[in-house]
Every structure is written in C-alpha cells, then in structure tokens.
TORZA-780285 format. One record per residue (C-alpha): residue in one letter; x, y, z. Coordinates in steps of 0.05 Angstrom, whole numbers. Each point is the difference from the previous one (the first is absolute). Last residue first. Example, Ala and Ser with C-alpha at 12.3 -4.5 7.8 and 13.67 -1.06 7.14 Angstrom:
// TORZA-780285
<r=S u=273 v=-21 w=143>
<r=A u=-27 v=-69 w=13>
***
This chain:
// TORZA-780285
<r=X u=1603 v=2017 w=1030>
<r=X u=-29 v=-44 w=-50>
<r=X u=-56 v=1 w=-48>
<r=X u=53 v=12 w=-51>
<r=X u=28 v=56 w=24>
<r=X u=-40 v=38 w=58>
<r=X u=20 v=71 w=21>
<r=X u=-19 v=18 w=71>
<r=X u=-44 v=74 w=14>
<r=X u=-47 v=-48 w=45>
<r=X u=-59 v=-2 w=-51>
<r=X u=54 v=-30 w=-54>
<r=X u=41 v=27 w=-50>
<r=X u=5 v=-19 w=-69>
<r=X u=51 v=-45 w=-26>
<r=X u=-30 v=-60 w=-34>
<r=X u=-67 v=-3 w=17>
<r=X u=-19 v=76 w=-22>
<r=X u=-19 v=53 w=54>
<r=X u=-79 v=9 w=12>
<r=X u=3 v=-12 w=70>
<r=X u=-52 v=-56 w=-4>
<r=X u=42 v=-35 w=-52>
<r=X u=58 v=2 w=44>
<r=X u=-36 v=-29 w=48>
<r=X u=-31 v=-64 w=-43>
<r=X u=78 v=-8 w=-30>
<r=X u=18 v=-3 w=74>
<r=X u=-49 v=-50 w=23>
<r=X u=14 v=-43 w=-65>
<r=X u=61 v=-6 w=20>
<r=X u=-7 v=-23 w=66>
<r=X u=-46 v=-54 w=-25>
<r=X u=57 v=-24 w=-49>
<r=X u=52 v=10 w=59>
<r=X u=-52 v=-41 w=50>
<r=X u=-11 v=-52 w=-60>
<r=X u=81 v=-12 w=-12>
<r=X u=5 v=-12 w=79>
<r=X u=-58 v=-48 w=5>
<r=X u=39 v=-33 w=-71>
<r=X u=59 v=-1 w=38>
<r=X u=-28 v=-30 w=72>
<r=X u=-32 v=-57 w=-43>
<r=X u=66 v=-16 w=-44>
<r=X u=35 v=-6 w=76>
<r=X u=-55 v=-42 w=34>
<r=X u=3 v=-48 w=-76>
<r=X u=71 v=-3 w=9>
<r=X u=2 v=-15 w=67>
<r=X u=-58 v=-56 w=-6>
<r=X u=42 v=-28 w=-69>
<r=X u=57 v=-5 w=57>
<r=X u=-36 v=-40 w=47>
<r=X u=-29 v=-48 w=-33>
<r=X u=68 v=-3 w=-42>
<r=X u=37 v=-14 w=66>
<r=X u=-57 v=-47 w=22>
<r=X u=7 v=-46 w=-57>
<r=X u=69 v=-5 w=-1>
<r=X u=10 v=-18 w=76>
<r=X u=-63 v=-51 w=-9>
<r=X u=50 v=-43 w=-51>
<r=X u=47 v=3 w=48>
<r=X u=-31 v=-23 w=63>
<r=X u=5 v=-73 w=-37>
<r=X u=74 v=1 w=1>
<r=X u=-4 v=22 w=73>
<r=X u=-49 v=-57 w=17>
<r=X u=52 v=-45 w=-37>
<r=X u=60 v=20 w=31>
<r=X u=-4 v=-38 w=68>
<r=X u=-8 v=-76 w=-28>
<r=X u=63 v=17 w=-52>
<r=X u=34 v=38 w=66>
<r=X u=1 v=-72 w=45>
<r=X u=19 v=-50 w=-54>
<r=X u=62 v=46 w=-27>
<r=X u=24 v=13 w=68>
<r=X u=-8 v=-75 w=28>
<r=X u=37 v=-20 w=-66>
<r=X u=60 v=48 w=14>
<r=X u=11 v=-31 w=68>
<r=X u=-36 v=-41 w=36>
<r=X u=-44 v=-61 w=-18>
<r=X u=-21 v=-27 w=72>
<r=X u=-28 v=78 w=15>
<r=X u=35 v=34 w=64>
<r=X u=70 v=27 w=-26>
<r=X u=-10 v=48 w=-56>
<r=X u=-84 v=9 w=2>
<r=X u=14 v=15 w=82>
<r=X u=59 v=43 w=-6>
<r=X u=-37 v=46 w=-54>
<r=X u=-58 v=10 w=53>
<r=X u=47 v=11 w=52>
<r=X u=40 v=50 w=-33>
<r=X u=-65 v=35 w=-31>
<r=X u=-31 v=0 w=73>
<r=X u=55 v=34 w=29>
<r=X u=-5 v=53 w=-60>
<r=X u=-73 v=8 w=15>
<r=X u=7 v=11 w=76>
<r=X u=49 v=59 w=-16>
<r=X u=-54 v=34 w=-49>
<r=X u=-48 v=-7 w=63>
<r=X u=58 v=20 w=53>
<r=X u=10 v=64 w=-40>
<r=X u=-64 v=34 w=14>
<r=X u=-40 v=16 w=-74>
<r=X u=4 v=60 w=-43>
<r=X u=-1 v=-25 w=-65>
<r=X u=-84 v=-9 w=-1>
<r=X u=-42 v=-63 w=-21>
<r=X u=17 v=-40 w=70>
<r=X u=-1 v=-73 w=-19>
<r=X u=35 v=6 w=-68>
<r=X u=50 v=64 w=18>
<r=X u=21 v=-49 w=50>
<r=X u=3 v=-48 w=-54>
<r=X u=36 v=57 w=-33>
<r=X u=55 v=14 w=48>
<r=X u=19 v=-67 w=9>
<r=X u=0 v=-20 w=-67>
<r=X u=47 v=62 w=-12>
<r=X u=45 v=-27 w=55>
<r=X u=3 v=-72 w=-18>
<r=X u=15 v=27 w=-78>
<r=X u=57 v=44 w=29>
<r=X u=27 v=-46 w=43>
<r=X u=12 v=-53 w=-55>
<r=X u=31 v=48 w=-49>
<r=X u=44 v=21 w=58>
<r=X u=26 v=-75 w=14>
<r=X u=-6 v=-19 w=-65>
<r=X u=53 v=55 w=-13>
<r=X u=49 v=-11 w=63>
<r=X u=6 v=-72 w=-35>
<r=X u=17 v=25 w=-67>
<r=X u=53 v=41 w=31>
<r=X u=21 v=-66 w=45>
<r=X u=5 v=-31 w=-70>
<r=X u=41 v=63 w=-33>
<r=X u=59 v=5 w=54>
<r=X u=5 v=-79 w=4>
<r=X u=-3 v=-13 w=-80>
<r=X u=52 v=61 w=-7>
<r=X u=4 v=-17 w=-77>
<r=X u=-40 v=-28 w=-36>
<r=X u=-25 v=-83 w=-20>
<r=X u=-19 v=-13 w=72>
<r=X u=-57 v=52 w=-5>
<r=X u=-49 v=-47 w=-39>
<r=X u=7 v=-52 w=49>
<r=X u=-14 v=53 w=52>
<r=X u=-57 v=22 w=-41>
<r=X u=-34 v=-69 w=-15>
<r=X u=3 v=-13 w=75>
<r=X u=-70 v=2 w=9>
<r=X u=-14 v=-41 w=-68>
<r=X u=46 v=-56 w=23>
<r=X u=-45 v=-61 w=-34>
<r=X u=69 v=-45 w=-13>
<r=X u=-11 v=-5 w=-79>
<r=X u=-29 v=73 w=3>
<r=X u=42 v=39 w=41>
<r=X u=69 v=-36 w=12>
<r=X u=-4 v=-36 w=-69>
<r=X u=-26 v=57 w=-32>
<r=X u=50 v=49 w=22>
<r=X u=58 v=-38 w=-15>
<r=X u=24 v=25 w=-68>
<r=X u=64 v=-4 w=-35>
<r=X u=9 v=82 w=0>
<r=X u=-29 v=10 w=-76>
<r=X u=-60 v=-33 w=-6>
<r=X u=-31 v=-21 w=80>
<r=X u=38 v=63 w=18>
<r=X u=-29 v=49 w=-51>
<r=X u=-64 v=-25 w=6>
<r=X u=2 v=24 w=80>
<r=X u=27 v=59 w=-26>
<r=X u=-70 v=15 w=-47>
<r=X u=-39 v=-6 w=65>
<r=X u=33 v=42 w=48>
<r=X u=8 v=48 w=-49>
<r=X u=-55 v=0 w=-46>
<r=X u=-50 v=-12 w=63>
<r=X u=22 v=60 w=29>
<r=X u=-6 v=40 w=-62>
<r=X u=-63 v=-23 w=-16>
<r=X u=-25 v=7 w=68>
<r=X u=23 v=70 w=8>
<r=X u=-38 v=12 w=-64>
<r=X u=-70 v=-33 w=41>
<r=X u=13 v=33 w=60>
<r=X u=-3 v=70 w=-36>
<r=X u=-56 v=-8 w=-51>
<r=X u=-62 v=-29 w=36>
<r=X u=4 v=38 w=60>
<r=X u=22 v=59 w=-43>
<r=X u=-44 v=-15 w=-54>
<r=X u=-59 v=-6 w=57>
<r=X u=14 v=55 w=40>
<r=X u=11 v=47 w=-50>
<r=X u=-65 v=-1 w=-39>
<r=X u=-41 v=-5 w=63>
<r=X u=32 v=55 w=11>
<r=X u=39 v=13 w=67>
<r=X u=-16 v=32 w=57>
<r=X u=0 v=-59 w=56>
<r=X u=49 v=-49 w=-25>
<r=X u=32 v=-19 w=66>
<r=X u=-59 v=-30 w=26>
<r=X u=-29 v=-38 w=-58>
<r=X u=69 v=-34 w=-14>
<r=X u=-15 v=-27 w=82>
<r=X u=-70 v=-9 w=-18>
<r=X u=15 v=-54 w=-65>
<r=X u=62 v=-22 w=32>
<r=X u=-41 v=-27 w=65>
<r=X u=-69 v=-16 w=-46>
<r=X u=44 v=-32 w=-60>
<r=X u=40 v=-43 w=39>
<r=X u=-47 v=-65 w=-2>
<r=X u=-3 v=24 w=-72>
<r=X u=80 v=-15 w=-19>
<r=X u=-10 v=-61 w=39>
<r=X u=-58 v=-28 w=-46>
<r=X u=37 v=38 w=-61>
<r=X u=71 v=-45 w=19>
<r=X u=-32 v=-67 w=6>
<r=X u=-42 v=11 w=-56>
<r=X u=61 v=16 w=-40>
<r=X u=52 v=-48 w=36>
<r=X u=-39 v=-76 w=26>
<r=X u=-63 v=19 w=-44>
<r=X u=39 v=21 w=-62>
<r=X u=46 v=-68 w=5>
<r=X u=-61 v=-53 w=-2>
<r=X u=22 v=-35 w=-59>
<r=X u=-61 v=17 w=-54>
<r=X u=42 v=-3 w=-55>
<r=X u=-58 v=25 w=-39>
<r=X u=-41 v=50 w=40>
<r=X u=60 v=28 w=33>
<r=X u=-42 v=63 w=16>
<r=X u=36 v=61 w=-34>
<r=X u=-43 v=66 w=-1>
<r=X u=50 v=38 w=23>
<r=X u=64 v=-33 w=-20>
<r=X u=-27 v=11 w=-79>
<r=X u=0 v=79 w=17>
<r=X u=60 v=5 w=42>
<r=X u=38 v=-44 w=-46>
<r=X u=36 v=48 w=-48>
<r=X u=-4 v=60 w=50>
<r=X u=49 v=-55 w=52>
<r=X u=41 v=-14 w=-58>
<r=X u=10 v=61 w=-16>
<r=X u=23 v=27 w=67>
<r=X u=42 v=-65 w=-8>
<r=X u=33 v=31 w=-61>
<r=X u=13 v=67 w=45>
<r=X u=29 v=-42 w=58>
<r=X u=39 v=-49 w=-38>
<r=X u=48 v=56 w=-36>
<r=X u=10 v=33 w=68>
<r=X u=18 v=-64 w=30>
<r=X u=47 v=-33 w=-53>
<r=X u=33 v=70 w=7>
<r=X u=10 v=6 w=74>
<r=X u=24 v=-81 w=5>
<r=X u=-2 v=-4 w=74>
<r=X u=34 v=47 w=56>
<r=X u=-31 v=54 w=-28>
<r=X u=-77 v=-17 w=-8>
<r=X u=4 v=-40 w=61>
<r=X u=34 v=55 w=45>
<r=X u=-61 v=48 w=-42>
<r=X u=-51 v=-48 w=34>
<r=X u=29 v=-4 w=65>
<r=X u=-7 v=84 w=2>
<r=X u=-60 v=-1 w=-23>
<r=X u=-26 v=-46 w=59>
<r=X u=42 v=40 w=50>
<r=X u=-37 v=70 w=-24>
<r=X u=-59 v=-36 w=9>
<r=X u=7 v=-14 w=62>
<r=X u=15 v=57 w=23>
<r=X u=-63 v=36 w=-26>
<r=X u=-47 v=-52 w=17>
<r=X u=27 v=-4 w=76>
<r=X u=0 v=77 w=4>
<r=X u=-71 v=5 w=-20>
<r=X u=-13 v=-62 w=42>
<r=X u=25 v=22 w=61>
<r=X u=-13 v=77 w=7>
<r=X u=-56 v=23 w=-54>
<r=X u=-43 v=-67 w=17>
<r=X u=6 v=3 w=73>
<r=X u=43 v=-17 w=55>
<r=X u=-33 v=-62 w=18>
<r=X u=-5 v=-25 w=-64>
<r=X u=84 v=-3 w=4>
<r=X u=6 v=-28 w=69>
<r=X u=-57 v=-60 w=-16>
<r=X u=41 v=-18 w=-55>
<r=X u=69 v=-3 w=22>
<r=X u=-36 v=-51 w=56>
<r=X u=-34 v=-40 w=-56>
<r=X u=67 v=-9 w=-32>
<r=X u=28 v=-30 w=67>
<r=X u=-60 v=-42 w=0>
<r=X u=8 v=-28 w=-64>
<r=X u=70 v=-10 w=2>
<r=X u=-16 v=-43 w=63>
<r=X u=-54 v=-28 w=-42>
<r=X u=46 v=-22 w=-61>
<r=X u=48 v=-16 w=50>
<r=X u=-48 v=-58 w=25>
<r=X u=-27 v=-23 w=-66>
<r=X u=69 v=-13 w=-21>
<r=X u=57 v=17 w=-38>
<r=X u=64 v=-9 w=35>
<r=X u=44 v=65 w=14>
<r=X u=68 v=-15 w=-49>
<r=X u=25 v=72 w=13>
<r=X u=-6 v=23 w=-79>
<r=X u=-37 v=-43 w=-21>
<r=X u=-45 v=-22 w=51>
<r=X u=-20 v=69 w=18>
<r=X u=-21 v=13 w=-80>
<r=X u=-41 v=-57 w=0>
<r=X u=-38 v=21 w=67>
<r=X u=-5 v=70 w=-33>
<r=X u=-28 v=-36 w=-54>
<r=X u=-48 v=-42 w=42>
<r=X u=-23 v=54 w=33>
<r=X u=-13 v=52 w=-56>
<r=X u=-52 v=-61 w=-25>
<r=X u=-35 v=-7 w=69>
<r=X u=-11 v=73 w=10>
<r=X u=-23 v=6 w=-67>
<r=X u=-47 v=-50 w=13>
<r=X u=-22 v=35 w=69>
<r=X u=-12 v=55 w=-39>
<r=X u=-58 v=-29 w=-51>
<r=X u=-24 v=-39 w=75>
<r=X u=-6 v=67 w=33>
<r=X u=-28 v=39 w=-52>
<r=X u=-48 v=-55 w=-25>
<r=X u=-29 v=0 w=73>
<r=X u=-13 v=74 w=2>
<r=X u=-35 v=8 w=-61>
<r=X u=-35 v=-52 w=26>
<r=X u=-26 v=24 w=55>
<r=X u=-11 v=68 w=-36>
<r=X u=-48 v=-30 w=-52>
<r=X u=-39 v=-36 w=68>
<r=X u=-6 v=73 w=24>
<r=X u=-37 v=18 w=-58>
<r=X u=-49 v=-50 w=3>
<r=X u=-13 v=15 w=72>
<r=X u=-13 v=73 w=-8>
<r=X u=50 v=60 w=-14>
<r=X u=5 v=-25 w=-76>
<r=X u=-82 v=15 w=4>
<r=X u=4 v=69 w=-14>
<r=X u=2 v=-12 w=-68>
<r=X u=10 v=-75 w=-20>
<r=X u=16 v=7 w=-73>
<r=X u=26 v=62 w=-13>
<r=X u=37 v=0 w=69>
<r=X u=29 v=-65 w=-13>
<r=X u=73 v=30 w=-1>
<r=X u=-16 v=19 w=64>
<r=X u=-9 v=-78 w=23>
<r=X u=84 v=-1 w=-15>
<r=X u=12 v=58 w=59>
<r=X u=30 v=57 w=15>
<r=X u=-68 v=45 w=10>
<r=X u=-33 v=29 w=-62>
<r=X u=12 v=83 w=-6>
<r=X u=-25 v=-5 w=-66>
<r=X u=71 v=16 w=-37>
<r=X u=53 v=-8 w=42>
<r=X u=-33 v=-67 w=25>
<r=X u=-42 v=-27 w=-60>
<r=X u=57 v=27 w=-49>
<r=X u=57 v=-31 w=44>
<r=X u=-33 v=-59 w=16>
<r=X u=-17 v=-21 w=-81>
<r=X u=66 v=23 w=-20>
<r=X u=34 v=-47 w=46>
<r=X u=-41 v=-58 w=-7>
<r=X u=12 v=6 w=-83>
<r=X u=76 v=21 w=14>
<r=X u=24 v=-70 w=37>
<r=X u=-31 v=-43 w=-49>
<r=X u=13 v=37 w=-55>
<r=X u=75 v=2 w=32>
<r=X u=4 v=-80 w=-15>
<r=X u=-19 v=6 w=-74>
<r=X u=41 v=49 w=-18>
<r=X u=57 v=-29 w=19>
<r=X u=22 v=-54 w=43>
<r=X u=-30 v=-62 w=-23>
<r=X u=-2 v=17 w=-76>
<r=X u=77 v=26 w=14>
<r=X u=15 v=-68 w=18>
<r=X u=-37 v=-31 w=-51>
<r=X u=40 v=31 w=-54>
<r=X u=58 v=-3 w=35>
<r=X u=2 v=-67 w=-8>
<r=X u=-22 v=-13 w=-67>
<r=X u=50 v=35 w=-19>
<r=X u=53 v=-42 w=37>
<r=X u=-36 v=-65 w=-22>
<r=X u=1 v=25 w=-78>
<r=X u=83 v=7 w=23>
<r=X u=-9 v=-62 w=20>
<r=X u=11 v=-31 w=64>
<r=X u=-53 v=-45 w=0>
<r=X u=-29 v=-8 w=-75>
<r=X u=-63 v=33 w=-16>
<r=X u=-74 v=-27 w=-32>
<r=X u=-25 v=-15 w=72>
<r=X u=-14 v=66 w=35>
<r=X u=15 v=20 w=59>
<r=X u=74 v=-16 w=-15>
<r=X u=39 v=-38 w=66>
<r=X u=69 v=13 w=0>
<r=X u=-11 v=73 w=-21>
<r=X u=-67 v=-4 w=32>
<r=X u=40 v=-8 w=68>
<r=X u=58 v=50 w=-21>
<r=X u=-43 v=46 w=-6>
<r=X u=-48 v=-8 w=68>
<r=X u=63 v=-3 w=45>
<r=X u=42 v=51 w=-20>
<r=X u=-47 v=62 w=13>
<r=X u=-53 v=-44 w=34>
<r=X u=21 v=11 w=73>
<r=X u=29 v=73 w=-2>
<r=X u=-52 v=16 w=-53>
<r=X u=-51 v=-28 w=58>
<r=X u=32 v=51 w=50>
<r=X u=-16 v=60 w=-42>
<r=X u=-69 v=-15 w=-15>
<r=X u=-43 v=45 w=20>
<r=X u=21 v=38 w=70>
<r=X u=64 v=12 w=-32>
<r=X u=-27 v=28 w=-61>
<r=X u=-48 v=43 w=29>
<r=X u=47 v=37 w=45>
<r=X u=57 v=6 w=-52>
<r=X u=-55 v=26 w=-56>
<r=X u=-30 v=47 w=47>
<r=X u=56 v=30 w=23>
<r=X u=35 v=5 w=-70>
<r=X u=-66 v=37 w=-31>
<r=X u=5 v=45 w=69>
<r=X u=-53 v=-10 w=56>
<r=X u=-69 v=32 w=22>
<r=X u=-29 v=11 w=-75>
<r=X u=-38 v=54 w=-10>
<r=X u=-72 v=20 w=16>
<r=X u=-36 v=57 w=-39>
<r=X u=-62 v=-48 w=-25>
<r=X u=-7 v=-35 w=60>
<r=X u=34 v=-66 w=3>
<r=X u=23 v=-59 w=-42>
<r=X u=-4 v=53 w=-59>
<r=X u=-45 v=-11 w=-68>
<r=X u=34 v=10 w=-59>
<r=X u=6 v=-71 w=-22>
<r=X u=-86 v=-3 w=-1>
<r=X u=-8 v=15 w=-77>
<r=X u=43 v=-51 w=-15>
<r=X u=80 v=-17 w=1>
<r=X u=8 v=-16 w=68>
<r=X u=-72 v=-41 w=1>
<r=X u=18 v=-43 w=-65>
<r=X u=61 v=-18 w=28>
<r=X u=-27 v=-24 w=73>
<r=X u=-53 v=-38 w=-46>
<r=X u=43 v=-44 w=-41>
<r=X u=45 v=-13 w=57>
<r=X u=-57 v=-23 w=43>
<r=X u=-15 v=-44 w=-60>
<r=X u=64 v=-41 w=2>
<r=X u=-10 v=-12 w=69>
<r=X u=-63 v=-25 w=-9>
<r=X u=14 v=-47 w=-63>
<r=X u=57 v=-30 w=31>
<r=X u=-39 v=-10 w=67>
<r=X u=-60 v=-27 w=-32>
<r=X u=44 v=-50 w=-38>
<r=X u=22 v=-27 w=59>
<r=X u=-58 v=-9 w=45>
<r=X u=-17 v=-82 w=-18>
<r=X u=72 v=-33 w=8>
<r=X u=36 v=49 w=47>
<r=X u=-67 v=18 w=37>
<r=X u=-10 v=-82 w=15>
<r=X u=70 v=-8 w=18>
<r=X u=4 v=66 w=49>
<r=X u=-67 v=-32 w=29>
<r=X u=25 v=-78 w=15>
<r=X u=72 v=31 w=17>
<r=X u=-39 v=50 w=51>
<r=X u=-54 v=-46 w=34>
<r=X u=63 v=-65 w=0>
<r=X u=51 v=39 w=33>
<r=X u=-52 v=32 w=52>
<r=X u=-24 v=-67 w=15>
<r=X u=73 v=-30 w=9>
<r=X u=36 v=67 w=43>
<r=X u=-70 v=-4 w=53>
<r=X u=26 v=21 w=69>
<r=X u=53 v=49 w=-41>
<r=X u=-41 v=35 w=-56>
<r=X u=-64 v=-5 w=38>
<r=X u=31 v=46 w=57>
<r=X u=30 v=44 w=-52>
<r=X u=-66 v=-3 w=-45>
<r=X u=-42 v=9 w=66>
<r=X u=48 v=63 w=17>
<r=X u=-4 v=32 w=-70>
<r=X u=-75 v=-10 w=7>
<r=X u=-9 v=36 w=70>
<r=X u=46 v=62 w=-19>
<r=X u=-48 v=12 w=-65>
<r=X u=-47 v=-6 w=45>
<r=X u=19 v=53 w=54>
<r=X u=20 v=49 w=-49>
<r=X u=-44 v=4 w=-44>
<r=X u=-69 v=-3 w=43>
<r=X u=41 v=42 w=47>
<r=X u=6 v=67 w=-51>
<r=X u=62 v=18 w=22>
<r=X u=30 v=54 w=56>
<r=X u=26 v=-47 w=50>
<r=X u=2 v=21 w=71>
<r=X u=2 v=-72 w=23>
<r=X u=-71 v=32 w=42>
<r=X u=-27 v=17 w=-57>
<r=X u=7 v=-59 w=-44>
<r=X u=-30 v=-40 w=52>
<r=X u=-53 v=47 w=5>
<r=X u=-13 v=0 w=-72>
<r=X u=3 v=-78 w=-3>
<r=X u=-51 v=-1 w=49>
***
C-alpha cells in the first residue's frame, strides 16, 4: 500500500522510510501542541535521568571514538581510499573544508564564540578557581576548546567515515542500517533495518531543528539590537519561516549550486569578521593569547577527556558537556553522510586528519579571538559583558554585546546577522538533502522530497521553540539529550563494523596475493620444466619456441 502510495506521489524512496518517519514527526508535532504539559514532563523526567545516570558513558565514549579514529589513520588500514582504488577526490582541499565546515558547526561558533567563555569565565567549571581570574580565563578556554575541538568532530568524522567506506567502498546504499552490514547482512533491507533508518531520520530532524532554534534566538537578539525588534516566540517563528524558505530554494538547486556557493561565501564573511576582531582589538594581546591557549587546550585535552566531576559533583558537565555530545551525536548521521559525500577519493588517512585537523585549528583560532577579547574587556575595558550575558542570562545576544565595544557596531552586527542567517541555511539545507538521502539510499532523488524535508525541519524546530510549556533554550537542551542517546549508543557498533570489515578486505586482498604469488611460482616451475626438456640451461637458454627465458621468466 505504501508502495502504491508512494508511486503514485511520484516519490522515488523507500516508503517504509519515508512514510513513517513522516507519520512520527507529525504525532510529535501534534502531541507537542494538544499535549505541551505531558510532553514537558516525559522529556525533562528522561533528559534528567540520562544527565544524572548516562554521563560518564558519554565522556568515556566520546573520548574513545577519538582514540580509535587516530589509531585507524595511522594503522595498517590509513591507506585505504573512500572509493575504488584509482578514485580521487571530487572537490578542492579549500572546497571541502568550507563546505564541511559550514554544514558542521559554523553557526554554533557564531552562538558560543562569546557566549560559552565568558560564561565559565564568570562561572569556573571547576571549584578550586576564582571568578574572573586569570586561572578562570584559562580555565575557560580550556573547556571551551574541549567542547569544540577534537572531541566534537570525532563525533561528526566516525559516522562519516563509516558511510563513506561502506558506500564508496561496498556499494552499500545511503543509509545508517548499511553501516550494520557486517552484522545484519542482507537483512538491513528488512524490518530491523528500516527501524535504524527511522531513526536515523528522526535524530536528524530534531539535532537540526535545535540548531534552528539556537541561530533563531541570536538572530532575534541581533534584530533587537540594532532595530529594537522585540524578542519573542512569535518572531522567532516568523524568522523561522523566512529562514526555512532561503532553505528550501538553496537544496533545491542542488548540492554543487546552493550550498557549495553558500559554504564558500560564507565562509569567506566569517573570516573576514574574525580578522575585523583581530584588528580592531588588541592585535598583540591576541596573537600572544592564541598560541598559549593552543597550549592550554593540548595541556588539558587529555585530563578534560576523561573528566567526570566525580568530586564536586555540581551537575555542570550534564547541563554543557553532555548537553553538547548528546546534540553533537543527534547530528552525526546528517553531517556524518553529508562529509561522506564530498569526500569520495580520499584516504582513509586524509579524511580523517583533515576532518579532524582543519575545523579543529580554525576553532582554536576562533575561539582565541572571540574568546580571549571578551577577557580583555571584562580586565582591561571596565567590563560589562558578564553582567549583560551571564548575570542577566543574554547568551543569544552575547555577540552583539560583545560587538558594542568596536567600531562600526551597526555595519558589523547586521554582518554577523547576514552570517547566522547563511550558516543557518546551510545546515537546514544539508539536513534536507541527507534525510532525503536517509529515506531514499541514492543522491539522485526528485526535488520536492528534499524540499518536503526542509519544510518539515522549520516546522519541527518551530514546534520544540514555541509549543512546549518550558521554551526556549531548556526545551532544546531537554528534547536533543532524549534524541542523542540511540546515536551515542550506534557508535560503539560503527567501530566494530568498520574493523569487521576492513580486517575482511585485508584478509580478501592478502588471499588474492598469495593466489597470485602461487600462479607465478607454478608458472615458473612450467618454464624451468620446458627448458629442461629442450636441453638449454635454466637461466638463459632457449626454449622449444626459439624464445630466450631469463630467470624462469620471459
């Protein structure tokens, strides 16, 4: 039924997918709005119970993803290409990096880049430092490049590499239940393996529809600033909706039209506000701050990653790190196929220093800026940030607040505003395009399907930000810790399969060499046995044909 239905919409999915997937995201809407106190009470009463019991498991698997995405670049397996053996990458090192950056997390360093510093700067993680100390300041970025580092593009790369080498590799389908191909066999195209899909396809939408919510608020902030346009739930959905409608133009036209030239402008803006800061602030205080706090961030990377708050015990890992790998995961099947796409024909090797590498030194230096200024005005400029962010809980408009301490506030705000903007449509496109990818396993799909996804991302992400009793940032945060934690789990079978796989290669390919070295062995022997008969000598006589034979070789 579902076929024909399917059919005759002239949709060209897999209906099971599709058509479920669809249903759920409308019950949760429906549920969502009819039933805002229930649905407040199932999520806070499960994001509370995975915050206090879960925790530690998501520290410790995060932190062991990274352990095993190094050890497979720099093994026996980092050779191995994302494709046939004689492929080649599709797009340019600078390509790539501006396409997967943007559709990673491009729009949260827009949100977090002022914000999440100066918040542990007022506010230490960790109870042994002053506020507002220069140990509070380290501390800082510490964390801060622990949340957006390494750490958060393992969780992006270890999806990715897993669909690009079952995909370009085995000829696997575009789809999360492929990556249980060594376990499940055929059977991912059964029931079981449809149900892997389904919610592949949920944690897409509601990991995006977070993200939505978040670059809403700030470019709500950033409205009110500068032309004094209220904040409130309903401009956050009429931004929403216009947003939506940028969206749905850009997936439409493709991923090498829109959102290659989104990515690539966009970028070029982002750099460009992040060299106005460098300049326009103190230059040398900056550069100076940005190679210690590149220390810093290698001096606590390895106690950060295994750090539980086992002794102070005051509930701040689960409301920003867990908080922050739950959503980080809920994302990990779009960003994970959409990296996977444009990284057909690279190494293993390549692709994952590179996805690894790249985003994570950008981050440094972003962070170092945005972050190390903000110190610089609470120390040096008489302050103000942390009463208008942190005492008075402004973390969307941490930027703009940020911004009114340079020059050209107006010229560089509605700048910053034109960048959430782009960021944001090029996440809600990608999404689009990949929960398409999701419920149809091929890149060739009608438009209206990936179109029909980026509707259903605005209203899905209107819905958590405006229908639930506790709104807001807390409605985000409850919704994607209850979503991630399938994901998270999905994980640990990602690694497992990949080196299933990959020891079967190897041990296919070690096969076909020693059948190769027995033929030449067996062929040699032939021609010695000839050569032998024809009375000339092994090593260079001639043989019955009048040919002369070196070695047992021709």
């Amino acid at each position: 039924m579902l076929a024909k239905l399917a059919r005759k919409l002239g949709l060209v999915t897999n209906p099971a997918i599709f058509f479920v997937s669809a249903a759920l995201t409308i019950v949760f809407v429906v549920c969502a709005i009819a039933f805002t106190d229930t649905v407040d009470l199932v999520f806070g009463a499960t994001s509370e119970w995975i915050l206090s019991r879960m925790g530690w498991l998501y520290i410790l698997g995060v932190t062991t993803f990274l352990i095993f995405l190094i050890w497979i670049a720099f093994g026996r397996y980092g050779h191995i290409r994302l494709g046939p053996p004689d492929s080649r990458p599709d797009y340019s090192n600078i390509t790539w990096f501006c396409m997967l950056f943007a559709a990673g997390i491009g729009s949260i360093l827009m949100f977090w880049g002022v914000a999440e510093p100066i918040s542990h700067y007022a506010n230490p993680p960790q109870q042994n430092v002053d506020p507002e100390s220069v140990q509070a300041a380290q501390q800082a970025m510490g964390f801060t490049l622990y949340h957006f580092g390494l750490h958060t593009w393992t969780i992006f790369c270890l999806p990715a590499l897993a669909f690009a080498y079952f995909v370009y590799r085995k000829g696997l389908p575009f789809r999360v239940s492929s990556i249980f191909y060594p376990f499940l066999g055929e059977r991912i195209n059964g029931p079981f393996g449809r149900s892997i899909d389904v919610f592949a396809v949920l944690g897409t939408l509601f990991g995006v529809a977070v993200t939505i919510g978040l670059g809403t608020m700030q470019i709500n902030s950033g409205l009110n600033t500068l032309f004094g346009i209220e904040e409130s739930r309903l401009n956050q959905v009429i931004l929403i909706a216009v947003v939506t409608c940028i969206a749905v133009i850009s997936v439409a036209s493709g991923l090498d039209v829109g959102i290659k030239w989104l990515s690539q402008v966009n970028i070029v803006i982002a750099v460009a506000l992040l060299v106005f800061v460098f300049l326009a602030g103190s230059s040398l205080y900056l550069a100076k701050g940005i190679i210690e706090t590149t220390g810093v961030y290698l001096q606590w990377l390895i106690p950060l990653s295994f750090w539980n708050d086992t002794f102070g015990n005051t509930g701040w890992q689960g409301s920003w790190t867990v908080f922050y790998w739950a959503w980080t995961i809920t994302w990990s099947p779009f960003v994970g196929i959409f990296i996977a796409r444009i990284s057909r024909g690279r190494t293993i090797r390549e692709f994952v220093l590179g996805v690894l590498g790249l985003p994570t030194a950008f981050s440094i230096v972003w962070f170092g800026v945005f972050g190390l200024s903000s110190f610089d005005i609470e120390m040096n400029q008489g302050g103000g940030l942390v009463e208008e962010v942190v005492d008075q809980g402004d973390i969307p408009g941490a930027l703009f607040s940020f911004l009114t301490h340079y020059p050209w506030t107006t010229f560089v705000s509605a700048m910053c505003i034109v960048i959430v903007i782009i960021f944001f449509t090029t996440s809600s496109d990608s999404a689009s395009l990949v929960v398409d990818m999701l419920c149809s396993g091929t890149e060739n799909s009608p438009v209206r399907q990936r179109v029909f996804w980026g509707i259903t991302e605005g209203v899905v992400a209107a819905t958590v930000l405006t229908a639930t009793g506790v709104g807001g940032l807390d409605a985000l945060q409850q919704t994607i810790i209850v979503f991630g934690l399938p994901f998270f789990i999905i994980g640990f079978f990602m690694m497992i399969a990949l080196v299933r796989s990959l020891q079967q290669e190897a041990a296919e390919g070690s096969g076909a060499q020693r059948e190769r070295t027995v033929s030449l062995a067996a062929r040699a022997r032939r021609l010695r046995r000839r050569n032998r008969r024809g009375g000339g000598p092994v090593g260079g006589g001639a043989n019955g044909n009048g040919r002369r034979v070196e070695n047992g070789e021709f």
